[in-house]
VEXGU-71671 format. One record per residue (C-alpha): residue number from 1; x, y, z. Coordinates in nm, 4 decimals, always signed. Layout:
<recs>
<NUM; <X; Y; Z>>
...
</recs>
This chain:
<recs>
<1; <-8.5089; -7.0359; +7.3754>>
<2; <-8.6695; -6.8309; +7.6269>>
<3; <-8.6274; -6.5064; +7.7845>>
<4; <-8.7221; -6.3629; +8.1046>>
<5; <-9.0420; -6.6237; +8.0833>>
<6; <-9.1002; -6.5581; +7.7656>>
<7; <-9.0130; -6.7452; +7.4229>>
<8; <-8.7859; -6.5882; +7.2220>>
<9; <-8.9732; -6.6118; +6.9147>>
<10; <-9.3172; -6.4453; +7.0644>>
<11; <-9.0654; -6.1739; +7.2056>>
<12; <-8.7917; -6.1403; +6.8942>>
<13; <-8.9447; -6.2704; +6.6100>>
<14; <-9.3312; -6.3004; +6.5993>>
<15; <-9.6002; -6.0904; +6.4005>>
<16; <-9.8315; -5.9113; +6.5965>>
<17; <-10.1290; -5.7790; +6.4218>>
<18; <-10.3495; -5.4949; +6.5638>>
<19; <-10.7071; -5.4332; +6.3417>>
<20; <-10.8291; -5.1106; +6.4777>>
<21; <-10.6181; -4.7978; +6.4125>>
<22; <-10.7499; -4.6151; +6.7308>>
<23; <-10.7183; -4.5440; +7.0557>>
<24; <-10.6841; -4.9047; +7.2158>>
<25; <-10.5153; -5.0049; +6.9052>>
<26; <-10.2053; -4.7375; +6.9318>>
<27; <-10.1659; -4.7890; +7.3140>>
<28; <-10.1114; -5.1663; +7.3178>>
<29; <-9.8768; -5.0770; +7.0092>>
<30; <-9.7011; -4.8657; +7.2082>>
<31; <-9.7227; -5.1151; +7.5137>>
<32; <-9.5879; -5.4136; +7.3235>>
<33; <-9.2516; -5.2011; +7.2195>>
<34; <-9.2365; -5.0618; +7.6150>>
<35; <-9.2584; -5.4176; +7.7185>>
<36; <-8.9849; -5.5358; +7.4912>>
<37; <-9.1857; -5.6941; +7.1866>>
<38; <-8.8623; -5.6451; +6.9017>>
<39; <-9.1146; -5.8390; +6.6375>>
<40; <-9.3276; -5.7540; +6.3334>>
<41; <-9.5627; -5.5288; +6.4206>>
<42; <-9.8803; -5.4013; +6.1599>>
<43; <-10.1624; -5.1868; +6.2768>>
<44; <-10.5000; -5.1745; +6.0218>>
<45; <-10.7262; -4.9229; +5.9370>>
<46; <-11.0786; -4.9059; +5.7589>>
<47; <-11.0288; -4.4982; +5.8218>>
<48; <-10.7481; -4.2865; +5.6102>>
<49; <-10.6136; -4.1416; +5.9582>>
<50; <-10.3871; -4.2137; +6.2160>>
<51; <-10.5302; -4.2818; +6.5730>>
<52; <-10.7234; -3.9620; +6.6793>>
<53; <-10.9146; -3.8184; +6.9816>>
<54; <-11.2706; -3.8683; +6.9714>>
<55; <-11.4240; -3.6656; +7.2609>>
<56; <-11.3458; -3.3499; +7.1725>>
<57; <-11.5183; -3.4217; +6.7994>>
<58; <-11.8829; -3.3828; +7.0283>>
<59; <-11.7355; -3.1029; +7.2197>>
<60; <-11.4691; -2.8693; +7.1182>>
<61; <-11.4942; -2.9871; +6.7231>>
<62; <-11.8235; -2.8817; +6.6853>>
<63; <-11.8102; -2.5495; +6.8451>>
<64; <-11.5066; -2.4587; +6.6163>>
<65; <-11.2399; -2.4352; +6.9656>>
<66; <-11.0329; -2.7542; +6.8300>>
<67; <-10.9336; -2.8247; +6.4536>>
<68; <-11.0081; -3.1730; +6.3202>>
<69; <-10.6726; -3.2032; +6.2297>>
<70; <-10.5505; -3.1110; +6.5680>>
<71; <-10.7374; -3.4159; +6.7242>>
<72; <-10.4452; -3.6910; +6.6756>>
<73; <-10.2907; -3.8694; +6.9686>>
<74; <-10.0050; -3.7886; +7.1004>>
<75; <-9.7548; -4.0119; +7.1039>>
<76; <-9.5823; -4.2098; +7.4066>>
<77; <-9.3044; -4.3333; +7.2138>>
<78; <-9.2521; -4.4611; +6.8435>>
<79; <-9.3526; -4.7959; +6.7954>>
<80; <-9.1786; -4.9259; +6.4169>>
<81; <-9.5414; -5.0495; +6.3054>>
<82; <-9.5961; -5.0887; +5.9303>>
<83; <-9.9539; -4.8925; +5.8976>>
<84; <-10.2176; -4.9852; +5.6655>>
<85; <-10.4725; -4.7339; +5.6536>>
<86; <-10.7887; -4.7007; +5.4565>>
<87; <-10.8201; -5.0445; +5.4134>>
<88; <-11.1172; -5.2158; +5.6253>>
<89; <-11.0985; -5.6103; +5.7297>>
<90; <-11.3136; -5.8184; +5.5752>>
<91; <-11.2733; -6.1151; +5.7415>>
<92; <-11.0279; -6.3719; +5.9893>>
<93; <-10.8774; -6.7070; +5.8404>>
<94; <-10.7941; -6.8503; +6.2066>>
<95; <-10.6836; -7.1369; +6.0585>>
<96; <-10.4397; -7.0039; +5.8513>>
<97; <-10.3893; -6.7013; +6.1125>>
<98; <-10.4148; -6.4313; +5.8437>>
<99; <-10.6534; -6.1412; +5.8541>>
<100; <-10.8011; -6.0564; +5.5317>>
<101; <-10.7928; -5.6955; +5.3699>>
<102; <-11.0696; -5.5289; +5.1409>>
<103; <-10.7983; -5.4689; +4.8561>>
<104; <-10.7884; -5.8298; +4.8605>>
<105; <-10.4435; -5.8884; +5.0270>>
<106; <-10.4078; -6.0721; +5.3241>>
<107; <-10.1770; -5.9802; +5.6729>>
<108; <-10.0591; -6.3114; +5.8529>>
<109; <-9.9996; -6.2716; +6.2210>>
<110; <-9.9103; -6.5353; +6.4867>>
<111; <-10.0950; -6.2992; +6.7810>>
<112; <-10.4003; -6.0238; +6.6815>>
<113; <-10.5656; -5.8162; +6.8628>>
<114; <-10.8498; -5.6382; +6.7799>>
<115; <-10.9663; -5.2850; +6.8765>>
<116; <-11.2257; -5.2202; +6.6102>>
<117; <-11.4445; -5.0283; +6.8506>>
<118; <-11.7656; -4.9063; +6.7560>>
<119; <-11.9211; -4.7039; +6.4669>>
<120; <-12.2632; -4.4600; +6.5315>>
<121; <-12.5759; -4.6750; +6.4488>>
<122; <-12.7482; -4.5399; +6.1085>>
<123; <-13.0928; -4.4558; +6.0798>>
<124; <-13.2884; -4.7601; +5.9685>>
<125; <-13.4486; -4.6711; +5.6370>>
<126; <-13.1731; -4.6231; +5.3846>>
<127; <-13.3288; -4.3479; +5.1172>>
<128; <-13.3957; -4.1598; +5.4098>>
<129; <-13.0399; -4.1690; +5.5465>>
<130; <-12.9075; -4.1025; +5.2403>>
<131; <-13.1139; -3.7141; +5.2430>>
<132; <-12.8740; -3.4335; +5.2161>>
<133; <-12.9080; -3.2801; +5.5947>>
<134; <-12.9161; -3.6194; +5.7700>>
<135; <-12.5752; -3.6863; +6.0138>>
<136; <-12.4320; -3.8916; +6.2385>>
<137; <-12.1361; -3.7940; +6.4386>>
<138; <-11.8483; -4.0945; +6.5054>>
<139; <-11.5626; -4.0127; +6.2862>>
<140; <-11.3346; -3.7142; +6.1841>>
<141; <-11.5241; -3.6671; +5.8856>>
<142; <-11.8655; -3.6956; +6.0061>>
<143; <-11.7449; -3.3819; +6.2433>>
<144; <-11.6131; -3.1936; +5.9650>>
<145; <-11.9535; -3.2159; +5.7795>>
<146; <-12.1614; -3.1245; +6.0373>>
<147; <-11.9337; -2.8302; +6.1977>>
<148; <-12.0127; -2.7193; +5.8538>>
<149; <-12.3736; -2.7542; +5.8517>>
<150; <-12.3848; -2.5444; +6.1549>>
<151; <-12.1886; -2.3135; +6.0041>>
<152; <-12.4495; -2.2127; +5.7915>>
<153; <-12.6774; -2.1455; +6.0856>>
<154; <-12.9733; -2.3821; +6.0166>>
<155; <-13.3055; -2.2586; +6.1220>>
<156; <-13.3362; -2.6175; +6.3138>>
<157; <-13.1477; -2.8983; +6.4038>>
<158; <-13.3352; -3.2359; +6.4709>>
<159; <-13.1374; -3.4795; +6.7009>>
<160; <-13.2876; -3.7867; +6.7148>>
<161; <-13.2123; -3.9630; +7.0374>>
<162; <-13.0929; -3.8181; +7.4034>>
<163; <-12.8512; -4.0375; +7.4836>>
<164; <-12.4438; -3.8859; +7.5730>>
<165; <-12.3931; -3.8102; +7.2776>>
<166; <-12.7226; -3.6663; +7.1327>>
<167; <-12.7522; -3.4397; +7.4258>>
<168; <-12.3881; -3.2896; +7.3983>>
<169; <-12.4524; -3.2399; +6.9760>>
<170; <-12.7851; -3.0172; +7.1462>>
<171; <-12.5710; -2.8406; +7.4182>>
<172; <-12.3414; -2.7213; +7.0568>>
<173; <-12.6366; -2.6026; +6.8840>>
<174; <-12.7871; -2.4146; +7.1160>>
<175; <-12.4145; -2.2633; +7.2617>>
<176; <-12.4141; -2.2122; +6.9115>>
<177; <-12.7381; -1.9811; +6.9233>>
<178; <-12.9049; -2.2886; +6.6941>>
<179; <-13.2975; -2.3574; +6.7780>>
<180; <-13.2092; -2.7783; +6.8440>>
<181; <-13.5320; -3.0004; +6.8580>>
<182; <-13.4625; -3.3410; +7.0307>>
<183; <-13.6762; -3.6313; +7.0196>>
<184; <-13.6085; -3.9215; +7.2745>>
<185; <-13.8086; -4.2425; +7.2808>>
<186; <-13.7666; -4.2957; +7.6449>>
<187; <-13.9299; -4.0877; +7.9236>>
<188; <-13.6393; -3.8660; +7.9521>>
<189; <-13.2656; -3.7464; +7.8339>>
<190; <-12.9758; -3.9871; +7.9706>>
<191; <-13.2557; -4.2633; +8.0820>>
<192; <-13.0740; -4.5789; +7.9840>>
<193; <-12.7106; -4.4674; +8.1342>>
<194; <-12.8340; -4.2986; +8.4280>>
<195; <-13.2267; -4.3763; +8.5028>>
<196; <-13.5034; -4.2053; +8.4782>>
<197; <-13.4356; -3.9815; +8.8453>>
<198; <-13.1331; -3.7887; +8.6747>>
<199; <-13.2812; -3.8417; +8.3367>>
<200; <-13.5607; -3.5669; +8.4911>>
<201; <-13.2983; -3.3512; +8.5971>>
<202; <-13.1230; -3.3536; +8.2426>>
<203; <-13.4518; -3.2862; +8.0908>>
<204; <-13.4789; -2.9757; +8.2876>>
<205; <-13.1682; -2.8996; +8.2236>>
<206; <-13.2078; -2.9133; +7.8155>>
<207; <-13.5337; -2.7356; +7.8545>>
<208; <-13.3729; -2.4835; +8.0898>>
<209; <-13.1130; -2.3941; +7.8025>>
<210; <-13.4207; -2.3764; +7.5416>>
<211; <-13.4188; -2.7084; +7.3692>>
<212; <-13.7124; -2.8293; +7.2092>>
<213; <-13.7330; -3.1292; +7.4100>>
<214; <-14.0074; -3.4022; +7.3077>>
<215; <-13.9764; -3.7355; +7.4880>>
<216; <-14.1941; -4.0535; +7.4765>>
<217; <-14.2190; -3.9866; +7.0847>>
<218; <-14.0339; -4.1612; +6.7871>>
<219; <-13.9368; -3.9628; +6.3991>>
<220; <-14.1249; -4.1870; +6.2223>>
<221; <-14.0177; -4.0752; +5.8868>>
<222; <-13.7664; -3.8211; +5.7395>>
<223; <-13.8862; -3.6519; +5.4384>>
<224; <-13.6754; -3.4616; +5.1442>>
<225; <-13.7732; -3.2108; +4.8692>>
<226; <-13.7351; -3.2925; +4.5026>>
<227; <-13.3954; -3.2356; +4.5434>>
<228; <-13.2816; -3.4533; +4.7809>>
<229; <-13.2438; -3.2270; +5.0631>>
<230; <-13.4143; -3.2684; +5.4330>>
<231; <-13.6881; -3.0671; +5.4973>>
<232; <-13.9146; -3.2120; +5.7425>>
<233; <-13.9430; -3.5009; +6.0073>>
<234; <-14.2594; -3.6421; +6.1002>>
<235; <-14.2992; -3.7524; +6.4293>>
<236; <-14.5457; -4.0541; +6.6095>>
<237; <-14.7851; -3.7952; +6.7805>>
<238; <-14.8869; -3.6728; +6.4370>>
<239; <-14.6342; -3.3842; +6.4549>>
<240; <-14.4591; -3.2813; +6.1548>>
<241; <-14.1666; -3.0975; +6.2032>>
<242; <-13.9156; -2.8963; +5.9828>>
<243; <-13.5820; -2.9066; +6.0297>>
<244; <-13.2703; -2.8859; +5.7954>>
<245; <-13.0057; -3.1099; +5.9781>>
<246; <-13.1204; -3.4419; +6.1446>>
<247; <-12.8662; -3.5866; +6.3931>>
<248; <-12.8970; -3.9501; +6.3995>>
<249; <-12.7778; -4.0349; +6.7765>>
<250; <-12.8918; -4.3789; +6.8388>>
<251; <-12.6033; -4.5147; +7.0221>>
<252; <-12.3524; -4.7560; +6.8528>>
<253; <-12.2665; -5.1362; +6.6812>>
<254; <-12.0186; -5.3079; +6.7681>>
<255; <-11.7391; -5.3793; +6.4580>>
<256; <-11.7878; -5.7344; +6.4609>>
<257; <-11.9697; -5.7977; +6.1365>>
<258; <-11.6046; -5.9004; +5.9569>>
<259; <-11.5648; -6.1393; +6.1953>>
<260; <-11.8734; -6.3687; +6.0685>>
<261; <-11.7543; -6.7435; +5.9903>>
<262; <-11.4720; -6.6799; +6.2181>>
<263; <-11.5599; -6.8895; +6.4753>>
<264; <-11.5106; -6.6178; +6.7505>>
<265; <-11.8062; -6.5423; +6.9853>>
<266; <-11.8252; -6.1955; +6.8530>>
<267; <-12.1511; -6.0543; +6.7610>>
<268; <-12.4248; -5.7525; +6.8846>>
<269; <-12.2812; -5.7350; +7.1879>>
<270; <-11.9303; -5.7428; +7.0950>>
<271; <-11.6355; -6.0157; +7.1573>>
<272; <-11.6428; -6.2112; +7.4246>>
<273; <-11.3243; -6.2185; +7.6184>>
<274; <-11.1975; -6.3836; +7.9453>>
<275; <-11.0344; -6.0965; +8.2178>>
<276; <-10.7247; -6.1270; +8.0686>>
<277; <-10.8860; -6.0473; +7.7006>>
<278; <-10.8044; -6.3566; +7.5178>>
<279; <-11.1108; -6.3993; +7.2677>>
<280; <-11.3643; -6.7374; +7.3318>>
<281; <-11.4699; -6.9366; +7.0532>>
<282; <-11.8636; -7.0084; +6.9708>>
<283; <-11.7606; -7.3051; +7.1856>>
<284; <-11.7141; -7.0721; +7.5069>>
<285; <-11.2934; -7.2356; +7.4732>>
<286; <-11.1045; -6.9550; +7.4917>>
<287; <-10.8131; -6.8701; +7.2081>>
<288; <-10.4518; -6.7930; +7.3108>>
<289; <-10.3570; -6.6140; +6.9639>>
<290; <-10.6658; -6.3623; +6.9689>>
<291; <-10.7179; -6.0855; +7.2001>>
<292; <-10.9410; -5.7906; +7.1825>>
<293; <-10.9510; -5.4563; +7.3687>>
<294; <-11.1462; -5.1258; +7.3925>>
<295; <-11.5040; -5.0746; +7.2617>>
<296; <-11.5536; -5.4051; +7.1174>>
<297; <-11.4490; -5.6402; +7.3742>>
<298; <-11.7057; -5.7730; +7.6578>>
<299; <-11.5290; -5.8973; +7.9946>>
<300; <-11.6140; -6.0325; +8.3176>>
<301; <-11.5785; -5.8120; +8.5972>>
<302; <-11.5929; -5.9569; +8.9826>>
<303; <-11.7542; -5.6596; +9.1224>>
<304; <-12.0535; -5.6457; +8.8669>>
<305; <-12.1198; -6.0408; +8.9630>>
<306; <-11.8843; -6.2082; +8.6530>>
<307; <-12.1307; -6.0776; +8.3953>>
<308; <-11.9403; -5.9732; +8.0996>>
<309; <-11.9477; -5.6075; +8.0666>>
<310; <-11.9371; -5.4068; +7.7185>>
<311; <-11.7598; -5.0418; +7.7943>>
<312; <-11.7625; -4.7345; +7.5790>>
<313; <-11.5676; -4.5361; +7.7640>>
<314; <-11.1628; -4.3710; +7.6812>>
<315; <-11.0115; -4.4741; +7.9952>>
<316; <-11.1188; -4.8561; +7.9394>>
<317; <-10.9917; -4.8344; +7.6419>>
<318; <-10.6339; -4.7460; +7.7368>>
<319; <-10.6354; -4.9308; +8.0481>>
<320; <-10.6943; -5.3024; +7.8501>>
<321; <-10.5026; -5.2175; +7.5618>>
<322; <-10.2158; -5.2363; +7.8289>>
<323; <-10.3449; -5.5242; +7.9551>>
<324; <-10.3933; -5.7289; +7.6485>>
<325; <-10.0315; -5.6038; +7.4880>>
<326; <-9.8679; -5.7393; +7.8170>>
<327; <-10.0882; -6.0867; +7.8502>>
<328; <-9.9846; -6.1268; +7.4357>>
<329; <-9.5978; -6.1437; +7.5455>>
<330; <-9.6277; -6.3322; +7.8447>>
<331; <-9.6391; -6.6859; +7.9830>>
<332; <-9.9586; -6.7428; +8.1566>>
<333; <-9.7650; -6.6986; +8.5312>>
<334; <-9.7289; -6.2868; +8.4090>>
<335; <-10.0538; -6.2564; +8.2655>>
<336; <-10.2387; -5.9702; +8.4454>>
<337; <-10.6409; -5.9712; +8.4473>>
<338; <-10.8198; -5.6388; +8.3411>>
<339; <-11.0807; -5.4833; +8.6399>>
<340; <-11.0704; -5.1612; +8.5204>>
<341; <-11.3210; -4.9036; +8.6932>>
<342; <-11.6325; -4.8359; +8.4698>>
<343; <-11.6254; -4.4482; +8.4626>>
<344; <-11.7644; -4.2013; +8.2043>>
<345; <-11.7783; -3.8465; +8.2041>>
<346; <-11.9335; -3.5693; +7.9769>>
<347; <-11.9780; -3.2009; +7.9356>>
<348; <-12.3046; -3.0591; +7.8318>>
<349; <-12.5160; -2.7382; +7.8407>>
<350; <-12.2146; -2.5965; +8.1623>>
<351; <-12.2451; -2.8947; +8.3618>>
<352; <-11.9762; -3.1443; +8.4280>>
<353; <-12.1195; -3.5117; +8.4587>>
<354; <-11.8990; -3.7938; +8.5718>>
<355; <-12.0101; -4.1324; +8.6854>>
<356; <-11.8424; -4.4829; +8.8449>>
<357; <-11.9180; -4.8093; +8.8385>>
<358; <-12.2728; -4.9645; +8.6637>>
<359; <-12.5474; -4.7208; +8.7149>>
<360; <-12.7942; -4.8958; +8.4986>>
<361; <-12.7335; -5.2513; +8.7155>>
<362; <-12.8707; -5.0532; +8.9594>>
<363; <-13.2781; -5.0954; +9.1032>>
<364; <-13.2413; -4.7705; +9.3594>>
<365; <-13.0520; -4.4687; +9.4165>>
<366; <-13.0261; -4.1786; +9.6813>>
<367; <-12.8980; -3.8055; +9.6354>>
<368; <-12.5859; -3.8296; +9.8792>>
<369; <-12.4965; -3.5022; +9.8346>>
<370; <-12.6184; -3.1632; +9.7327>>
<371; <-12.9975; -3.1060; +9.5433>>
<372; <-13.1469; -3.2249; +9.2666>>
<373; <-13.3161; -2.8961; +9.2233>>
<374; <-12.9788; -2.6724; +9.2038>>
<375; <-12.8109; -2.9457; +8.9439>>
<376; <-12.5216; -3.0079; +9.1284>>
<377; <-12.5271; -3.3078; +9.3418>>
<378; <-12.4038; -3.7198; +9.3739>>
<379; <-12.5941; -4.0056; +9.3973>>
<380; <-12.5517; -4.3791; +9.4455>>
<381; <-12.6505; -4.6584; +9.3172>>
<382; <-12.7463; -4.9469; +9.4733>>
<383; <-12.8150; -5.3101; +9.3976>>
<384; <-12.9284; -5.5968; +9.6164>>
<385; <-12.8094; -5.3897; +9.9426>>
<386; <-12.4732; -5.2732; +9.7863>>
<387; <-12.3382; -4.9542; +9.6320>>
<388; <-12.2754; -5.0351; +9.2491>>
<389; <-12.2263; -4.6595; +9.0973>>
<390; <-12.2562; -4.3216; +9.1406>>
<391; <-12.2770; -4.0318; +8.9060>>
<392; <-12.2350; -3.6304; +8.9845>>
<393; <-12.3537; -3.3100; +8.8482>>
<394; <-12.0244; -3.0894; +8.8972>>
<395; <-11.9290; -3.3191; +9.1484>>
<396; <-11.6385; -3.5076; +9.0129>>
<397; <-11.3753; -3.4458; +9.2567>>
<398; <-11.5849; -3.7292; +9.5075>>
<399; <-11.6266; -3.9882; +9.2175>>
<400; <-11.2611; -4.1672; +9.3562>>
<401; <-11.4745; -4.1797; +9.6971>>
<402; <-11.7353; -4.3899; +9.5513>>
<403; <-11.5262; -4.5957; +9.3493>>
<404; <-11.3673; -4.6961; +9.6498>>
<405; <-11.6971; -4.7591; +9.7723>>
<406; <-11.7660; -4.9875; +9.4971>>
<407; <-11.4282; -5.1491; +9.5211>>
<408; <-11.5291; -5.2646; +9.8637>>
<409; <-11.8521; -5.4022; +9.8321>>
<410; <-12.0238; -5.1096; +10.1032>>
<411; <-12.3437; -5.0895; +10.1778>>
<412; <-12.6857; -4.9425; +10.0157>>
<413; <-12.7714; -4.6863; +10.1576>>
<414; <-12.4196; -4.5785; +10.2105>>
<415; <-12.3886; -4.5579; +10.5721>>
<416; <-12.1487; -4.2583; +10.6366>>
<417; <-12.3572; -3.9919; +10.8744>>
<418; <-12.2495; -3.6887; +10.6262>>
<419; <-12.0743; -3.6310; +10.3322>>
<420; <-12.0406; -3.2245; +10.2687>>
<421; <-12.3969; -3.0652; +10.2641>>
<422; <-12.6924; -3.2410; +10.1448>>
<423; <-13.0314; -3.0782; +10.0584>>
<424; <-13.1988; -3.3807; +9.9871>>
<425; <-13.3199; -3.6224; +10.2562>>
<426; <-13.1002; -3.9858; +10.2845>>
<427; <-13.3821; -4.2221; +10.0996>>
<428; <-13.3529; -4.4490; +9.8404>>
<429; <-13.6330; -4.4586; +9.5344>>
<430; <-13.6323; -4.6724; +9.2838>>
<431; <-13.4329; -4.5649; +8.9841>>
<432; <-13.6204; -4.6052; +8.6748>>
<433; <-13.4117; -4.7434; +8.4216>>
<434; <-13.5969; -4.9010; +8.1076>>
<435; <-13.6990; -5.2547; +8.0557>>
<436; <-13.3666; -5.4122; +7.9888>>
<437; <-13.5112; -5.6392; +7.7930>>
<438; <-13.5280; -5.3443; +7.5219>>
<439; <-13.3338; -5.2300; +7.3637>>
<440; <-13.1461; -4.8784; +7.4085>>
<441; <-12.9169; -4.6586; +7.2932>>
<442; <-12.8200; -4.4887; +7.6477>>
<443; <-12.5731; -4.7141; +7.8166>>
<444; <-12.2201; -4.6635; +7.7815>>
<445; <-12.1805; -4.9377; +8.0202>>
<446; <-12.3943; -5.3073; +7.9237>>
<447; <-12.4271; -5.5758; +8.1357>>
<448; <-12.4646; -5.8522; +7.8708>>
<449; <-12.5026; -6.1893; +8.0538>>
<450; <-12.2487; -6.5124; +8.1695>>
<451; <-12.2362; -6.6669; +7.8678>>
<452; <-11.9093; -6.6134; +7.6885>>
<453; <-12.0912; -6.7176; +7.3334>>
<454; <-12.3983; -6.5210; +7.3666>>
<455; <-12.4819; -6.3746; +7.0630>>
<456; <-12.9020; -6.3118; +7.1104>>
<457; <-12.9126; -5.8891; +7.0928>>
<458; <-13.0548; -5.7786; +6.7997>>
<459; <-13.1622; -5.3924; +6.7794>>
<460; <-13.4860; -5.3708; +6.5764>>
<461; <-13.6324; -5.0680; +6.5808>>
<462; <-13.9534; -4.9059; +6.4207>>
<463; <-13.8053; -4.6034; +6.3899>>
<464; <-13.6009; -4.3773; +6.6528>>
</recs>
């Protein structure tokens, strides 16, 4: 029997799975049940919470504005799921379509979808990690225990790495009247999301505000007392530094490890996924009973030249969850493809940042608008004679402008006469991102090849 294009026991009958209570998890839930989906539906957990807000837990969390408790989702309508919560996957049995549980049970599904985003990437040397002062900052409860820590007014807080997320955690402290020390590998803040151009003018910035800024060093080592408790960090210049919290900010890994002996193409980089974000096989054949959305998917966009892009960013995240909860339900005539706008925005030491598109494809850029020197401008990216992104310093009202600019493929330089006042002259230079063939914690955008089964990324550092 079939219904509106669709057979009636996908639509009526079938058991949907989600693994990844979270953001992209609870909107395709809600999706399915606004498109019509009357079936079993089960979303799974590793955390004890419901889907919650993460942004704020960098922001408004840590300076105390926003209760942890108050970060939950709202909801768009209910959704009759059967929840199971504080239970991680351990593994997928496509075969047998079941996902397995680490209580030992087993969920059977006939279409999953997985949203297990990201978690924050621990510092490398365990006994070190496991110090009493050492953080990182990813879930609710990671929040909670460092809200606390600052609490107690520390005499310094080490962040170790300047990428989004490490520079907002030093924009808290020092808000918070906290002396912050930040050590960054690259050559400045921001570096591998934006280049090394505005990575200068965020290391001004920080410095500006009256962080302890060090870049071109790694913390070689993180030392404790007798009692287990951080005390001092030492550094590869020879510095030795004391601090009582260490941040560990060194970007993210992709939830994929449960999926080993799966036979998906899901590792480092994330799962590979076609634009309508049906998972491939190590085969590069793509599945039509897996999907994945959010953090841990990698798709292939047309602007970006079909490489398969990996996105960290909340509007992605909503934006294919749709997608893949429609594409589950539907024949292949109805399936939609997901070209979502790469766009990222954060809030750090006053300054609103927002940026479009794929800054770090990107081999030059020119201020378009405003100065450098006053922190408030936009500037565009450009690859092989085309726009490709743009970012702005308290600039975000034009970032639609340049995503339309994107959208159609315009020209680099962009070659519009004036665009509101500009205090810096109309000429590219080159835009110093890193070596991509390091590895980095900045991007919240990665470009990660054409090959659907790609699996090669391994992050190996010495130390941060």
């Amino acid at each position: 029997m079939v219904a509106d294009g669709i057979p009636h026991e996908i639509r009526e009958s079938g058991r949907i799975v989600i693994v990844g209570a979270s953001l992209a998890g609870l909107r395709a839930a809600e999706q399915l049940r606004e498109e019509g989906f009357a079936g079993s539906l089960t979303l799974i957990g590793d955390e004890p919470h419901e889907p919650y807000d993460r942004p704020p837990l960098s922001k408004q969390v840590l300076l105390g504005r926003v209760r942890p408790e108050d970060t939950g989702l709202p909801r768009r309508r209910a959704i009759d799921a059967q929840w199971r919560l504080g239970v991680a996957a351990t593994g997928l049995d496509r075969d047998d379509r079941r996902v397995l549980l680490s209580d030992g049970t087993a969920v059977e599904f006939d279409r999953l979808l997985i949203t297990t985003g990201v978690r924050s990437r621990p510092w490398p040397h365990e006994t070190e990690a496991a110090l009493d002062g050492v953080c990182v900052l990813r879930t609710r409860e990671d929040t909670i225990r460092l809200e606390r820590r600052l609490a107690r007014r520390p005499s310094r807080v080490l962040v170790i790495g300047a990428g989004f997320t490490g520079s907002e955690i030093a924009s808290v402290c020092r808000e918070r009247g906290i002396q912050v020390t930040v050590a960054e590998r690259g050559q400045a803040p921001l570096v591998g999301a934006l280049g090394g151009v505005i990575g200068d003018v965020a290391a001004r910035l920080q410095r500006e505000h009256g962080v302890d800024l060090r870049c071109g060093v790694m913390v070689t080592a993180l030392e404790g007392d007798a009692g287990g408790r951080l005390r001092r960090a030492h550094l590869s210049d020879g510095t030795v530094l004391d601090a009582e919290v260490a941040v560990v900010a060194l970007g993210a890994v992709r939830n994929t490890a449960w999926l080993d002996g799966s036979g998906l193409a899901a590792g480092p980089r994330g799962i590979a996924c076609d634009a309508g974000c049906r998972a491939f096989d190590v085969h590069g054949i793509v599945t039509d009973d897996v999907f994945a959305a959010g953090d841990v998917a990698r798709t292939p966009h047309p602007l970006f030249g079909y490489q398969f892009l990996s996105l960290e960013h909340w509007g992605n995240a909503v934006a294919q969850a749709e997608i893949a909860a429609h594409n589950m339900i539907s024949t292949g005539s109805r399936r939609r493809p997901h070209l979502w706008m790469p766009s990222f925005w954060s809030s750090q030491f006053g300054v609103n940042i927002k940026s479009v598109g794929v800054p770090s494809m990107a081999d030059e850029i020119i201020v378009t608008q405003g100065s450098l020197a006053a922190c408030g401008f936009v500037a565009a990216y450009g690859y092989q004679g085309r726009v490709i992104a743009a970012v702005g310093f308290d600039h975000a009202k034009w970032m639609g402008f340049y995503a339309r600019l994107i959208e159609q493929a315009a020209p680099f330089p962009p070659d519009f006469p004036c665009v509101g006042q500009r205090a810096e002259g109309l000429r590219p230079v080159p835009a110093r991102f890193p070596d991509p063939a390091l590895p980095t914690h900045g991007p919240t955008v990665t470009l990660t090849g054409h090959s659907p089964s790609d699996r090669r990324v391994v992050f190996t550092p010495l130390r941060a």
